[in-house]
N, C-alpha and C positions, 0 to 999 in steps of 0.2 A: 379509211381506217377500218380494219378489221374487227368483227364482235370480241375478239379473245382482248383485242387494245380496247374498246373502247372498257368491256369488264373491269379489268385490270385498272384503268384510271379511275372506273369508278367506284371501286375498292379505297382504293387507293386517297380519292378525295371524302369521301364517307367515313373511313375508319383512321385517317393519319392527320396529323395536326395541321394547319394551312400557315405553317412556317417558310416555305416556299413555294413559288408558283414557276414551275418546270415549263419547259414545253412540253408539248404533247408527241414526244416520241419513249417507245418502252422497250430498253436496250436488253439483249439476250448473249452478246458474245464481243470480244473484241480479239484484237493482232495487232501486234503494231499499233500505227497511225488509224487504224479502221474499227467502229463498231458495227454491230448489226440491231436489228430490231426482233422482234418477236416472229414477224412476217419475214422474214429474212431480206431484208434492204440494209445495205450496205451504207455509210454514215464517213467520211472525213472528220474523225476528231480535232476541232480547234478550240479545244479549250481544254483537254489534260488534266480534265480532275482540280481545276482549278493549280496548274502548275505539281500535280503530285504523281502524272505517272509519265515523268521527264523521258523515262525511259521504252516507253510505248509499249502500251495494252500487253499484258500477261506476258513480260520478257521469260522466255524459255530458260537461261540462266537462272534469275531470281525464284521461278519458279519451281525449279530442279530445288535449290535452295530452302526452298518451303516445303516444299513435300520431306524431303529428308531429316528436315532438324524438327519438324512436326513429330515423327516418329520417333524420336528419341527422346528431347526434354522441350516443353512450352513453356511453363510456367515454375517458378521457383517461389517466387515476393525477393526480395532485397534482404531477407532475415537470412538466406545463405547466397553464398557464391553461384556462378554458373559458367561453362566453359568457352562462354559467345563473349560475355562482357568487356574481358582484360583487351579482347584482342580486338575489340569494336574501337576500346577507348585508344588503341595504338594506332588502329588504322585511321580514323576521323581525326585523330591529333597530326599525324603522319601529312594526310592531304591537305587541312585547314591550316594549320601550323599554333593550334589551339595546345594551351596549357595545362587546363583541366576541363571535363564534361559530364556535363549533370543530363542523362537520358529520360526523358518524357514519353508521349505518347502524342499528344495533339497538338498543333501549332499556340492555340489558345493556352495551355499548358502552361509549354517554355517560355510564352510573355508573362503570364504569371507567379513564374518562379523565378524569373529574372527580376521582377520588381521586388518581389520579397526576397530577394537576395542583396540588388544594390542597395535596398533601405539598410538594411541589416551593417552592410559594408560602410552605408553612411555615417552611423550611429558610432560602430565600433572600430572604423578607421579612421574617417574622414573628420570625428569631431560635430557631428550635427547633435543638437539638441534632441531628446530624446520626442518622438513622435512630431518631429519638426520638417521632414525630411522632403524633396521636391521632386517629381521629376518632370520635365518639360517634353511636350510631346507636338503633334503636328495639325491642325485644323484637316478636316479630309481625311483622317487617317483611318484605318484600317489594320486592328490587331488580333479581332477574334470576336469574340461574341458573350463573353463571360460576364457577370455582373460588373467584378473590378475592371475590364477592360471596354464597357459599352459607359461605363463612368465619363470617362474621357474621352468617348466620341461626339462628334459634331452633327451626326447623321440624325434627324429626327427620329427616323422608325428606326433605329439602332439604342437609341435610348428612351424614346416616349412611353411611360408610366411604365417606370422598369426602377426608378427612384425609392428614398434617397441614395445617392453615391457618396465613394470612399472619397474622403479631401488628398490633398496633397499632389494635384496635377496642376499647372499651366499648359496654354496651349498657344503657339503659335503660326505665324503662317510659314505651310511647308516652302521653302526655296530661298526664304528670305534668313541670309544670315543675322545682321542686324536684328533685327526684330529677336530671335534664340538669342544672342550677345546680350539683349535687354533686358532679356527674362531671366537670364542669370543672377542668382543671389547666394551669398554663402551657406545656406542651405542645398541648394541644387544639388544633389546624387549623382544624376543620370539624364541624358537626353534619347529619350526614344525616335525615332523615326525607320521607314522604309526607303531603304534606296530610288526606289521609282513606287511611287502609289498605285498600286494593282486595281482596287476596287472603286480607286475616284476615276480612275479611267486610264489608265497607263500614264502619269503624270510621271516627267521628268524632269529636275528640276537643271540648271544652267549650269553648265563646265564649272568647276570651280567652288561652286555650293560646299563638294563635304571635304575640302582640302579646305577650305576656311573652318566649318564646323570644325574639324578634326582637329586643328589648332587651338580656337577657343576652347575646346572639351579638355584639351592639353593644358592650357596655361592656367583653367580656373578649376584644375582637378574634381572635374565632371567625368562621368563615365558614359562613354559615347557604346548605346546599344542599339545593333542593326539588326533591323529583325528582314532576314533575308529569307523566310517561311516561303514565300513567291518566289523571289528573283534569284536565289540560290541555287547549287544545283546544276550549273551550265543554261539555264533560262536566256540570261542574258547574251550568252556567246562568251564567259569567263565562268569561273567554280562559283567565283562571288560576284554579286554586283559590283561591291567596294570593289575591286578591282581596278575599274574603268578609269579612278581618280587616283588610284597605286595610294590607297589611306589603308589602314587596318583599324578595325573597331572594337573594342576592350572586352564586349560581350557581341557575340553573333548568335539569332538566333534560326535556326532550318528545321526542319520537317517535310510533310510534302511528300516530295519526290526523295527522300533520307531511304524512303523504302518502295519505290519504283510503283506504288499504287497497291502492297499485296497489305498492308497490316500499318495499324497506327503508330508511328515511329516520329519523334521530335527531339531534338537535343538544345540544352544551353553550352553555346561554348564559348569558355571565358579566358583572360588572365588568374593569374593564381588568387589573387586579390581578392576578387568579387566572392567565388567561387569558396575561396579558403574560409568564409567566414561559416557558415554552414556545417555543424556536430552531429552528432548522430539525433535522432527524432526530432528535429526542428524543419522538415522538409522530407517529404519522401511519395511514392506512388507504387501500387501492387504491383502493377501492370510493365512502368516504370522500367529499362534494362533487362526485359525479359529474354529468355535463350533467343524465344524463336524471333522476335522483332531485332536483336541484334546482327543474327546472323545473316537475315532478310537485310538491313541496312547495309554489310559489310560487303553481298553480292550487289547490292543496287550504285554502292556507291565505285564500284570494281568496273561493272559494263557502262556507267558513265564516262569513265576515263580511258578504259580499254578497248570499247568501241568510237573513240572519239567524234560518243554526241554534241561536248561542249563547242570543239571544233565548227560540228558539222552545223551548229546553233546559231554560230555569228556568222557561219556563210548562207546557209539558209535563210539567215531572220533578214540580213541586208537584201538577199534576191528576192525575199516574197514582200519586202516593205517596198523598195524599188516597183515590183510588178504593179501592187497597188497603189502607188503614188500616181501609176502612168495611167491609170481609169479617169475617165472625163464624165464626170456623174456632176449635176448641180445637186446631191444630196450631200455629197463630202465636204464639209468642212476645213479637214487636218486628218492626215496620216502619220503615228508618232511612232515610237516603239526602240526597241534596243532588242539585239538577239531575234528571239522566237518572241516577245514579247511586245503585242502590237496591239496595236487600237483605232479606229476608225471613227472618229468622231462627227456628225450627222450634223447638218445645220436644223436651227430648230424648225423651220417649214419643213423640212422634210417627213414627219409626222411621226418621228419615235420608234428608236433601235429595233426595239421587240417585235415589230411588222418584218423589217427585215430581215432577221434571224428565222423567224417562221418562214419566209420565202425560200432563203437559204439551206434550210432545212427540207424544204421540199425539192431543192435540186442536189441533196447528199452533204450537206458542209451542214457542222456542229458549230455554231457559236455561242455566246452567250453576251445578250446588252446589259449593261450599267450605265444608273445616272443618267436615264432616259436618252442622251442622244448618241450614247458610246459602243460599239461593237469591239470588242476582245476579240485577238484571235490568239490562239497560244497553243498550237498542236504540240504532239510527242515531239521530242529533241531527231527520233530518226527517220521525220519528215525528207523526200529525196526533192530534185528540183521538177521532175516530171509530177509530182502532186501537186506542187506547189503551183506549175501552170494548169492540171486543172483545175485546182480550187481559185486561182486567179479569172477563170475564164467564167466559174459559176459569179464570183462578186462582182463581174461589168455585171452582169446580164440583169441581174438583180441590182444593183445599184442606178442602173439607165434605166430600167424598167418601172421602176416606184418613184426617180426620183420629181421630184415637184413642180 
């Protein structure tokens, strides 16, 4: 490690909050699927920003796109029009097959104006008693980090002394229909969940799970919200996760990869329903449908489909989960995943993800552990198959090498 790296981290841990604990690599450039460091060492991104730059490192389109609408208008607020919005809201309607959409900025964002939305719908459509209102969500779950939304998580250090939290959640176990069927009461709103749990570990739950859900949410006029912020996007090797069970969800919520990694971009997209309850000044954001974050969305969501990443997603994701499936490591546990969205789950002798990841990182591949015995991998969408066998060739080596 060079003095300019170790400086910089030590900057870095002396003057910034210890909300995260990085690795110790300090990136200076990216292309593509590739980052570089400070010292100029080249990096395999397999983790994408956390699924937000689907589109790989500084897409020259999107980019073109940003410099130009930079130049001309940024910033408005919502108090006037702007000439990016109308045609943002055509085109994400256009692709998703959404009815109305409420534009954000953060993933955390659009889960929290989806909940103050369905409340709202519960109240004044659905008949709930006033400040009565439910909405059922998933154990493991992962929807942001916000006070309202670490309310209802299960994660200790996602919630410990962050208290008291807002009422009105249940929580279930994700996969299990029944158990959601039993939490249901005439109050219920809304059922939150993720199509695959990103941050419990690439958790997928069994055929069939949200073609059941999607019916009960049907029959007990519950409003079924998928927050597809991760798995949206072409992640999976479809636009949507929902997809994969041919279900559609009342509200969907994206970000992320909405804006290819250049500017904070998130939308709620709903039925008219949800959506229509909402008047002027009962909801809004500065930031919010701004020119240049539309414009940035409108190109990002243009070379996902015109470059057929989503495509190249599900062909990809099944040859590099294949490739790792075929490593003979006693560290492996399970190899799981859908699309470009995979995970490597460690048995617990094998002595904890984060050793791995560091190793991996010293032979050029980016990943990142979860829930101690988990490796994510989740590169850019235009990952080719010759990366994918050398990054397959760094994880035997590393994997036979540490394992126990």
């Amino acid at each position: 490690m060079s003095i300019a790296t170790k400086s910089l981290i030590e900057t870095e841990n002396r003057l910034g909050a210890h909300n995260y604990k990085p690795l110790d690599v300090v990136l200076a450039r990216g292309e593509g699927v590739w980052v570089w460091d400070v010292e100029g060492k080249r990096y395999l991104d397999c983790l994408s920003a956390y699924s937000a730059v689907n589109q790989g490192h500084c897409h020259p389109k999107i980019l073109a796109t940003m410099t130009e609408q930079a130049k001309k208008l940024t910033l408005t607020s919502r108090a006037f029009r702007n000439d990016q919005l109308a045609l943002f809201y055509e085109e994400i309607a256009a692709l998703t097959g959404s009815h109305k959409v409420l534009p954000m900025n953060s993933g955390a964002e659009a889960v929290e104006s989806a909940i103050k939305a369905v409340r709202k719908w519960g109240y004044e459509v659905k008949g709930v008693p006033e400040n009565q209102a439910e909405i059922i969500v998933c154990s493991e779950n992962f929807h942001g980090r916000t006070l309202g939304i670490v309310g209802f998580s299960t994660d200790p250090s996602a919630r410990g002394g962050f208290g008291p939290f807002a009422p009105g959640f249940k929580i279930v176990p994700f996969g299990d229909a029944a158990a959601f069927e039993a939490a249901i009461t005439p109050n219920t709103v809304a059922f939150l969940v993720e199509p695959i749990q990103g941050e419990a570990g690439v958790i997928i739950p069994t055929q069939g799970y949200f073609t059941k859900v999607r019916e009960l949410c049907t029959r007990h006029g519950v409003t079924l919200i998928l927050d597809e912020i991760q798995t949206g996007l072409g992640r999976t090797g479809k636009l949507l996760a929902e997809e994969h069970e041919g279900i559609e969800a009342d509200v969907t919520l994206i970000g992320k990869a909405l804006s290819g990694g250049f500017y904070p971009v998130s939308a709620v997209l709903s039925n008219s329903d949800v959506l229509g309850v909402l008047k002027p000044g009962q909801h809004g954001s500065t930031f919010g449908g701004n020119p240049l974050a539309c414009a940035i969305a409108r190109t990002a969501m243009k070379v996902l489909v015109e470059d057929g990443m989503i495509e190249n997603s599900a062909k990809q994701g099944a040859y590099f989960k294949e490739r790792i499936e075929n490593i003979r490591s006693n560290s492996v546990r399970e190899v799981r995943g859908r699309g470009l969205m995979l995970a490597v789950e460690l048995h617990p002798e094998a002595g904890g993800a984060r050793r791995y990841c560091e190793a991996l990182r010293e032979r050029g591949i980016l990943v990142k552990d979860t829930h101690v015995d988990t490796i994510r991998i989740a590169p850019p969408l235009v990952v080719t198959e010759d990366q994918i066998d050398w990054a397959t060739e760094q994880f035997e080596q590393v994997l036979t090498a540490l394992e126990p």
